[in-house]
C-alpha positions as CSV (number, residue, x, y, z in Angstrom):
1,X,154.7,110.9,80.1
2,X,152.9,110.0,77.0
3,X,150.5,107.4,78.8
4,X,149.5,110.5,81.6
5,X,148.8,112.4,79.0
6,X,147.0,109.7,77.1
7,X,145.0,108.7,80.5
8,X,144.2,112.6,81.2
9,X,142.6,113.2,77.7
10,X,140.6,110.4,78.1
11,X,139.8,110.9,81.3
12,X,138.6,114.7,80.1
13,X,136.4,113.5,77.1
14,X,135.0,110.9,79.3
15,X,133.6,113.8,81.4
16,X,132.5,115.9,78.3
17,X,130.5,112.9,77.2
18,X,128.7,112.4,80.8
19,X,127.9,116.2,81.0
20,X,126.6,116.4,77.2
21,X,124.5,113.0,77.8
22,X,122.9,114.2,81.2
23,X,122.6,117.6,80.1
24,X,120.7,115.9,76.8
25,X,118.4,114.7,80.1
26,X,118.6,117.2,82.6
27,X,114.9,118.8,82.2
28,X,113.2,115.2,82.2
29,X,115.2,114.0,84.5
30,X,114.9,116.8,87.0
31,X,111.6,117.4,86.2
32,X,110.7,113.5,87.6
33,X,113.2,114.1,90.7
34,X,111.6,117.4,91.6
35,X,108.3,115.6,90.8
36,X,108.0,112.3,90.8
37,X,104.3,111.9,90.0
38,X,105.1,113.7,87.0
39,X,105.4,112.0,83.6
40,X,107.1,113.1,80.4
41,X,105.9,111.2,77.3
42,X,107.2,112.0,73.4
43,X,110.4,114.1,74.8
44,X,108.4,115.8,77.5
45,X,105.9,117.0,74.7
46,X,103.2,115.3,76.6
47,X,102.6,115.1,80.1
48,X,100.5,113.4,82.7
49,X,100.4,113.2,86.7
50,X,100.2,109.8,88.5
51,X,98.0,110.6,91.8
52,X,100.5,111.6,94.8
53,X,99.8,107.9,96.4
54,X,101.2,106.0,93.6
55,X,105.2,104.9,94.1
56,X,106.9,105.5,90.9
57,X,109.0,102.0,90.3
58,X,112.0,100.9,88.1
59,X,110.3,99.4,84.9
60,X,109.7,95.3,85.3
61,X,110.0,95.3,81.0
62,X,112.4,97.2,78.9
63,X,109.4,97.8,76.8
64,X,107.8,100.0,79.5
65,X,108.8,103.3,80.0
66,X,106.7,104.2,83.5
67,X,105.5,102.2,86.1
68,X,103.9,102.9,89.5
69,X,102.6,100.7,92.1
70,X,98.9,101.6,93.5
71,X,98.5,100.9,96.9
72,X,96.4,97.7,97.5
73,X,92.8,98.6,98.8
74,X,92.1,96.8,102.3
75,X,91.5,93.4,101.7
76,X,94.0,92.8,98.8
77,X,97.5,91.8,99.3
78,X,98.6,93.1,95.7
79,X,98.8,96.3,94.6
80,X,98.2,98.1,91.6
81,X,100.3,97.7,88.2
82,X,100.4,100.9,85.9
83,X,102.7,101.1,83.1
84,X,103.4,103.6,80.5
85,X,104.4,103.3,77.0
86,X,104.9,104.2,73.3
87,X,103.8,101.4,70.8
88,X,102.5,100.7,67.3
89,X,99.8,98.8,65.8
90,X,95.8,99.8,65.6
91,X,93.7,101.3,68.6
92,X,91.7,98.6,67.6
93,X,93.9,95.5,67.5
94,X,95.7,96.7,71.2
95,X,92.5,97.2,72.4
96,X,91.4,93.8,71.4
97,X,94.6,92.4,72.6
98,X,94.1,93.6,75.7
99,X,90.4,92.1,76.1
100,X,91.5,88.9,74.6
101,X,93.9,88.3,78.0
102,X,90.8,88.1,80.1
103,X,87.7,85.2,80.5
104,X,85.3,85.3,82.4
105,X,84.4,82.6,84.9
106,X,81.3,81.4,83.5
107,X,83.1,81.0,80.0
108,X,80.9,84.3,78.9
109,X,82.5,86.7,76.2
110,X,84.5,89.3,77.5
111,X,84.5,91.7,75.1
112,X,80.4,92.3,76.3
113,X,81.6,92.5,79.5
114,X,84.4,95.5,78.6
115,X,83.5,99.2,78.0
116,X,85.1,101.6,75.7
117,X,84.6,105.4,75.1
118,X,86.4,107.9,73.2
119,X,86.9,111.4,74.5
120,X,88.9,114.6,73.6
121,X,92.2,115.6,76.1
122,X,94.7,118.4,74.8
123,X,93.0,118.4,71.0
124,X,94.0,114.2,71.0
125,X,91.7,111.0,71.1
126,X,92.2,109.4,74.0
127,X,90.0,105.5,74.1
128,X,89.7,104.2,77.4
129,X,89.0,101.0,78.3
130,X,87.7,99.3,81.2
131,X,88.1,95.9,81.3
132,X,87.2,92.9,84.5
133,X,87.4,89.2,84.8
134,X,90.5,86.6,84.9
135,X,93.5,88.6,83.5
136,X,96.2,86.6,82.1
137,X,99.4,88.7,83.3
138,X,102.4,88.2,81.4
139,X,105.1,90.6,82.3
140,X,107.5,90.8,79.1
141,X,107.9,89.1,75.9
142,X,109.1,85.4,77.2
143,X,107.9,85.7,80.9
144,X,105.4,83.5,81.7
145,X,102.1,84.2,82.0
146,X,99.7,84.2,85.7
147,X,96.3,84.0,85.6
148,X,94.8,86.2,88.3
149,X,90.9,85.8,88.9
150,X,88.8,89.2,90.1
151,X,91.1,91.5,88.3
152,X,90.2,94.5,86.7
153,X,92.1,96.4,83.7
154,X,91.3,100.7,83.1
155,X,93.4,101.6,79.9
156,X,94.1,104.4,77.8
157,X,95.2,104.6,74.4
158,X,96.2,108.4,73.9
159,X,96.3,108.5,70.4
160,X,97.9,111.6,69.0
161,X,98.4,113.1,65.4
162,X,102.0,114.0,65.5
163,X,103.5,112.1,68.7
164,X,102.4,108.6,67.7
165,X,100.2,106.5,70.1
166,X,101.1,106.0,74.4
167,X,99.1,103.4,76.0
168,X,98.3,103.7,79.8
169,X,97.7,100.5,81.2
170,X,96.1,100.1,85.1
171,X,95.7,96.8,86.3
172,X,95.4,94.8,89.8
173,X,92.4,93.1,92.2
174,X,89.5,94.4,91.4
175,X,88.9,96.2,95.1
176,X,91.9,98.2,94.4
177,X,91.8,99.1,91.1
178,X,87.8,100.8,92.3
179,X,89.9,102.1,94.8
180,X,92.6,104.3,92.5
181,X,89.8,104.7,89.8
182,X,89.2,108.2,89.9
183,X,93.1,109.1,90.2
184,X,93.2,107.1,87.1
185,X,90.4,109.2,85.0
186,X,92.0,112.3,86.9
187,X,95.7,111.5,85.6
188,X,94.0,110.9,82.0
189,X,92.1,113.6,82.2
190,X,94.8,116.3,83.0
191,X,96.7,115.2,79.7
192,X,99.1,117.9,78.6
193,X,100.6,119.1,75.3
194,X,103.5,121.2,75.3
């Protein structure tokens, strides 16, 4: 009799826990199912929409928060990589991380080749970056790295006063990543504070 009642107590705060941790999610969560276009950054204080084409995917690094796959423009057999996350350091130094994992094919610099701008969305600086050549792609810390000639990088670093800094990071084959280039500015663009 003790053991029942041992196994039904546990049994009981074993459900308390799972309601309390998914009602801890519930809004987010539901929020993506209703929606899944829809992104929640810093605790659902900020917010951005993925165009309705994209395919929301299971992230391929624990580091990444959101990812979606653009479809691959005619011609390419790869689609699109964008991935979402929260992450420290300079705008500067990602920014020049990120142009430092391409060369160009006639050994030219690539940081002439790369454009940056800084505008206003929701009160925050957002820099984007655009970014073409041979892109070293190296999914995760350890993973080794591909190098993929004719691809083309559009990132945003939305760096906020209070919510620390979310970088927004679109890459894939050049064709395809002209093709989704306007959802991209769009998505940016439509930034959202709560």
């Amino acid at each position: 009799m003790l053991k029942q009642t041992y196994f039904w107590r546990l049994s009981f705060l074993a459900i308390l826990v799972g309601v309390s941790w998914l009602g801890g999610l519930a809004p987010i969560e539901a929020a993506a199912q209703e929606n899944p276009a829809l992104i929640a950054l810093a605790e659902g204080k900020l917010r951005l929409k993925a165009p309705e084409s994209w395919l929301r995917k299971k992230p391929q690094s624990m580091i990444v928060e959101h990812e979606f796959a653009a479809p691959a423009a005619e011609g390419d057999t790869t689609d699109g990589r964008l991935t979402i996350m929260a992450a420290g350091g300079s705008v500067e130094a990602n920014i020049d991380r990120w142009i430092s994992q391409f060369s160009q094919p006639d050994g030219g610099d690539t940081k002439q080749h790369s454009k940056t701008k800084k505008i206003q969305v929701a009160g925050e600086d957002v820099y984007v970056v655009d970014i073409s050549g041979t892109f070293r792609d190296q999914r995760g810390p350890g993973a080794p790295a591909v190098e993929r000639p004719k691809y083309r990088m559009l990132a945003a670093i939305i760096a906020t006063k209070s919510l620390g800094n979310h970088f927004v990071k679109f890459y894939g084959p050049e064709q395809t990543v002209a093709k989704h280039e306007k959802g991209f500015q769009t998505m940016i663009e439509g930034l959202e504070k709560k």
